[in-house]
N, C-alpha and C positions, 0 to 999 in steps of 0.2 A: 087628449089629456096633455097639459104641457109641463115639463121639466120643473123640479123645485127646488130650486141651488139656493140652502139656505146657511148665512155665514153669519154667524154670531160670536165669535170668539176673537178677544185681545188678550194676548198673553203678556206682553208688559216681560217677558223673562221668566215668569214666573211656571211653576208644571200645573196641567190640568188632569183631573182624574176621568178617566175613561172608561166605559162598560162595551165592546164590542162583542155584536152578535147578529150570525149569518146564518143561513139558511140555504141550501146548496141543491137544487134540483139534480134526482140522482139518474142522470141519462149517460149514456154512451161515456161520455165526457168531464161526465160531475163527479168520480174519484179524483181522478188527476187534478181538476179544481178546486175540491176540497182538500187534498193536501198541500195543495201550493198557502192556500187560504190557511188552511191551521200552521203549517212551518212560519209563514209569514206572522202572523198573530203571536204564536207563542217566543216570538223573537223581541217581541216588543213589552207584549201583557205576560200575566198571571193568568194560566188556564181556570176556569171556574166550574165549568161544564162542561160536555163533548164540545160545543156549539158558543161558547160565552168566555169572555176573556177582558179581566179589568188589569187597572193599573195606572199611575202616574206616566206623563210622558212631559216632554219638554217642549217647547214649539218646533226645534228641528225635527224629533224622532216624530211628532204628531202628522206632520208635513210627509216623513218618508215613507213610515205608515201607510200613508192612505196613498201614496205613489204608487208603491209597491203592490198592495190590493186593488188598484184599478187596472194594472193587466192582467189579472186573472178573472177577476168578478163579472161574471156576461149577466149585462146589464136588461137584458131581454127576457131573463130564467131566474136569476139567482138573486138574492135581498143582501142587504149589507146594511144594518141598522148601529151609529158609532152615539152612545149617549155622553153627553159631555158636564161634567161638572166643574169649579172652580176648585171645588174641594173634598173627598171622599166624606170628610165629616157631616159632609147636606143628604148622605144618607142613611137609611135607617134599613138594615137588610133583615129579609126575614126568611129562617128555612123551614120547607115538610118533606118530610121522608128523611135518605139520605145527605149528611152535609160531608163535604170531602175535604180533607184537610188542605187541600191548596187556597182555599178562601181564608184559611187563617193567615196566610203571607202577609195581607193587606191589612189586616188589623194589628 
């Protein structure tokens, strides 16, 4: 199965809106990885979930971000899925159950 490096984003200066959400195989190792993962995350985003974190980012923070998350993330175990918007206004969120007051930051 071969590698899918896909790059669609110009930022022009401008910030893009971001939904990041990871999934962390919980072995020997997957605490320590998931903490580095969430400190690192919540340095940047708005926590939304255990697991989920949005926010506005600039093209450097975008760039440091995901620097900083590729030495932790083992790319063999663990998911790291980063959804990328131009604008938070392109979407349309919808809650059931519990909704946590940290998703009100963004709006």
């Amino acid at each position: 199965m071969g590698k899918k490096n896909i790059q669609v984003l110009k930022f022009g200066g401008d910030f893009i809106y971001v939904i990041l959400v990871y999934d962390i195989v919980a072995d020997e190792e997957g605490a320590k990885v998931t903490r580095n993962i969430h400190k690192i995350s919540k340095r940047y985003l708005y926590q939304v979930q255990k697991s989920v974190f949005e926010g506005n980012l600039s093209e450097l923070n975008f760039q440091k971000l995901k620097h900083e998350l590729d030495k932790y993330i083992r790319k063999d175990r663990d998911s790291l899925i980063i959804f990328i918007s131009r604008d938070e206004k392109w979407l349309n969120k919808q809650f059931w159950g519990v909704e946590d007051d940290n998703t009100n930051n963004i709006f």
